[in-house]
N, C-alpha and C positions, 0 to 999 in steps of 0.2 A: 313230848315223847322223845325220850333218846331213841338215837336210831343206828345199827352197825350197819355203814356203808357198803361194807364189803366186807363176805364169805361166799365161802363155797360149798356144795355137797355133793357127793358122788355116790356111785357104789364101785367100789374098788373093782379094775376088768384091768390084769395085767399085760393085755394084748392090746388093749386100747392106752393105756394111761401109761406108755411108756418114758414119759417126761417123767415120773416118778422112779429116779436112781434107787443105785441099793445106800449110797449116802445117805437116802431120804425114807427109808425104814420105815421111818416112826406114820408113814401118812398109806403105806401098802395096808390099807382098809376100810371097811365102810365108812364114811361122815356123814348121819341125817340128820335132819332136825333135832330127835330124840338125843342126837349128844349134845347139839351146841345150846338147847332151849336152857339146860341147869346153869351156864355159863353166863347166858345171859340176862338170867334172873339175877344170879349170882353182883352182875356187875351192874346192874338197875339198867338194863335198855329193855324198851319195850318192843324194838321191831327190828327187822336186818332186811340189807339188798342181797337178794341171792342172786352170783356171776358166775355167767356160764365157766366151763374148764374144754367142754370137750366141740369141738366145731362139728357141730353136725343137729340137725332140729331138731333130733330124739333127744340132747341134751335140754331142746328149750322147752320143749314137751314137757320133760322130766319134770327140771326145775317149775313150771307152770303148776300139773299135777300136785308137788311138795304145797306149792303156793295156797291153791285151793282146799288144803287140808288144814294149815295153819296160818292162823291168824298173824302170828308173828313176823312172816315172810311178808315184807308191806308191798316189795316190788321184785321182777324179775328181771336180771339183764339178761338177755339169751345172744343165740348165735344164729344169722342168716349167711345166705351167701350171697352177698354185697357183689358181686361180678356177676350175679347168675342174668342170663338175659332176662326171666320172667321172672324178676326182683320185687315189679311192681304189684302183679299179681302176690306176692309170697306175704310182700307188708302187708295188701290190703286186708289177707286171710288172717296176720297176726294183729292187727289193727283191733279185731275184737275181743282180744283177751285188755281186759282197763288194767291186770295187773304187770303185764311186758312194757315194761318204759322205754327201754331200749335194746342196744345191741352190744356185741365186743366182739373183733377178731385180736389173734394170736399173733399179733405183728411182732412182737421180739423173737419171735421162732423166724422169723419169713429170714429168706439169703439176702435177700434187697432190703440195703436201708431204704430204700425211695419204694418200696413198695407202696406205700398207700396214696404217691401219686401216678401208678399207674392206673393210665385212662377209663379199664373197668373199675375199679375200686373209688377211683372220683365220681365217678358215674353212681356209682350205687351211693355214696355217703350223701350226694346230691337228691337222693329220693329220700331220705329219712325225715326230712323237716317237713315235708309237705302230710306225713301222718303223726305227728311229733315227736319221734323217735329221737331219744339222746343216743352218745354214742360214748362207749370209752376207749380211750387210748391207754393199750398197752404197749411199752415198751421200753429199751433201754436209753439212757441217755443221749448216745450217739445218733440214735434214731431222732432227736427231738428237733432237729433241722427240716426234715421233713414231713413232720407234726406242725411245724410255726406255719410252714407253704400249705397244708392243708386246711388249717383253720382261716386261716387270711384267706382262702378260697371259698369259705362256706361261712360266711360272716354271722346266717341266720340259725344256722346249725346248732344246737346244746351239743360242749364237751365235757369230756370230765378226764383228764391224768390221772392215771392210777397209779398208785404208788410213786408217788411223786416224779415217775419217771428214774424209778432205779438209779439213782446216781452209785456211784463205786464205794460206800460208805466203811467199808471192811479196810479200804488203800487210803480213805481220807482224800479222794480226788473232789475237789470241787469244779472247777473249771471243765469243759467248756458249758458244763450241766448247767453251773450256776449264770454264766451269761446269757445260754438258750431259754432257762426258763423263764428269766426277768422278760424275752421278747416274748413267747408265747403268755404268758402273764397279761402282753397289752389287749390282749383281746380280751371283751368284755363277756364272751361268750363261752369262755373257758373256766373251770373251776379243777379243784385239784383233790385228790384224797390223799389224806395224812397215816397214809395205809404202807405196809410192807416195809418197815424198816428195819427192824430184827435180822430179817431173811436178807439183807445187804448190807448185815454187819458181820464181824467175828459171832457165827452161832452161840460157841461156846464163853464167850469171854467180853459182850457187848458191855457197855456200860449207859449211861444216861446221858452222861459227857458225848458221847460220840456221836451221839443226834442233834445234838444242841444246834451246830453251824446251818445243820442245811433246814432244819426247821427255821433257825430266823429266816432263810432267805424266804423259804414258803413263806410264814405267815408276811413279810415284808410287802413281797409280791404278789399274792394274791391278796390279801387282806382278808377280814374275818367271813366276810360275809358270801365267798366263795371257797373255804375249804370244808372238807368235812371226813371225820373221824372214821377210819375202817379198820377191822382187824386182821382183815385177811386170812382168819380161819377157816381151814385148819392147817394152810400153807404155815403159818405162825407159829406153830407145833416144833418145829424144826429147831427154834432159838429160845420161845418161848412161851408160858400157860397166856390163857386168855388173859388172866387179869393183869397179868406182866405190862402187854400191849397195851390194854386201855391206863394203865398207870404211867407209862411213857409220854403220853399225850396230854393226859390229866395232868403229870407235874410240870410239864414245859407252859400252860395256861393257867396255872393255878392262882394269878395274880387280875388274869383278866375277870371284869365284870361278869356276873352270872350271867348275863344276857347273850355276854358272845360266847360262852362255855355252853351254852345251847343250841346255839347256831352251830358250833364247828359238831357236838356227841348230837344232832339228829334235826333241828331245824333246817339249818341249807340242805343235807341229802332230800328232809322231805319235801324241798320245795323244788329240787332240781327234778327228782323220778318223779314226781306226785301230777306235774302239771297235762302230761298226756291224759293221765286218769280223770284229771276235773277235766280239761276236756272230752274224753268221753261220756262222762256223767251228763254232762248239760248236752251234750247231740243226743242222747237216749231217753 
């Protein structure tokens, strides 16, 4: 089964979703299943993770609800809040949906680069393994120093880097991106999505050349068997159509065995979200 790692859906609320500039036009509206499902027939995947956008449990609700209606949505990353003191109580309550794998907050917004090592927020990513909650990390490069301290902190924890961790790809910065990710790399517990690249290049004027560098480093460093294909729809809209994205990925692999062009378009996602659900399967 191909799987799209990462999308999104909303209902457009211009009082809510103010991260959407008037630069960003093209995404002031609704995104549900019904658009993205032609997309992804269109480009042969059979299933997608749907990631939260808006921090607050009516989104994970949302998303949930979407979930339960289509088959195609295989998992859901939603939003808790990871500081709240009755944390434990909230997992236990979402602990019964098999299809919430995990979580995400909006760390590239936050003022503090070192937010995610503050002591509430360690505190809560410390409670996720114990219901087997993955987590993904958003954020931008600079932030990834304080992503390496966090995972090295939570050895047993499932991660996942989204979007590679936004490197500058529009200025051609590699550095300090590409040293930090080689360290966050050494953990074995961390995997990466090959997601949002477009939207951290020249929108109007990307090319295929201009991925090329920091892909090698991904697949270098993380190697095949932890990354995995996202398209970050309908964020992606912005630089490019759906098929655009998944043809990016596809031509940079196009040399590797069928086996591992599996692994990266929906094997590893589905073994990374899938694993909470087989456990839930077998405790029920």
């Amino acid at each position: 089964m191909r799987i799209d790692a990462h999308q999104h859906f909303w209902q457009y609320n211009p009082v809510r979703d103010t991260w959407i500039t008037d630069q960003m036009a093209v995404l002031k509206r609704d995104f549900l299943p019904q658009q993205l499902m032609p997309a992804l027939h269109a480009n042969n995947m059979q299933g997608c993770i749907a990631v939260q956008t808006d921090q607050s449990e009516a989104e994970t609700f949302f998303l949930l609800e979407l979930a339960s209606r289509y088959a195609a949505i295989q998992r859901v990353v939603g939003w808790v809040d990871l500081c709240a003191d009755n944390l434990h109580e909230r997992l236990e309550f979402f602990s019964r949906y098999p299809k919430l794998s995990g979580f995400r907050h909006i760390v590239q917004a936050e003022r503090d680069d070192r937010f995610m090592l503050s002591p509430a927020f360690l505190r809560g990513i410390g409670r996720l393994e114990e219901f087997g909650f993955t987590y993904d990390i958003l954020i931008y490069a600079r932030q990834l120093p304080a992503a390496i301290d966090l995972v090295a902190r939570n050895p047993g924890q499932l991660f996942v880097i989204d979007h590679i961790a936004k490197p500058a790809i529009k200025q051609k910065h590699y550095d300090p991106w590409m040293r930090d990710l080689r360290t966050i790399a050494q953990s074995p517990n961390v995997y990466c999505k090959v997601s949002g690249l477009v939207t951290e290049a020249d929108w109007q004027q990307w090319s295929q050349e201009d991925f090329k560098p920091y892909l090698d480093v991904v697949f270098e460093v993380f190697g095949i068997d932890r990354l995995m294909f996202g398209s970050d729809w309908p964020v992606c809209l912005l630089a490019a159509d759906y098929s655009d994205v998944v043809q990016v990925v596809a031509d940079y692999v196009r040399h590797l065995p069928v086996v591992d062009k599996d692994k990266i378009f929906g094997l590893n996602a589905s073994h990374f979200y899938g694993q909470r659900a087989s456990r839930h399967a077998i405790a029920t």
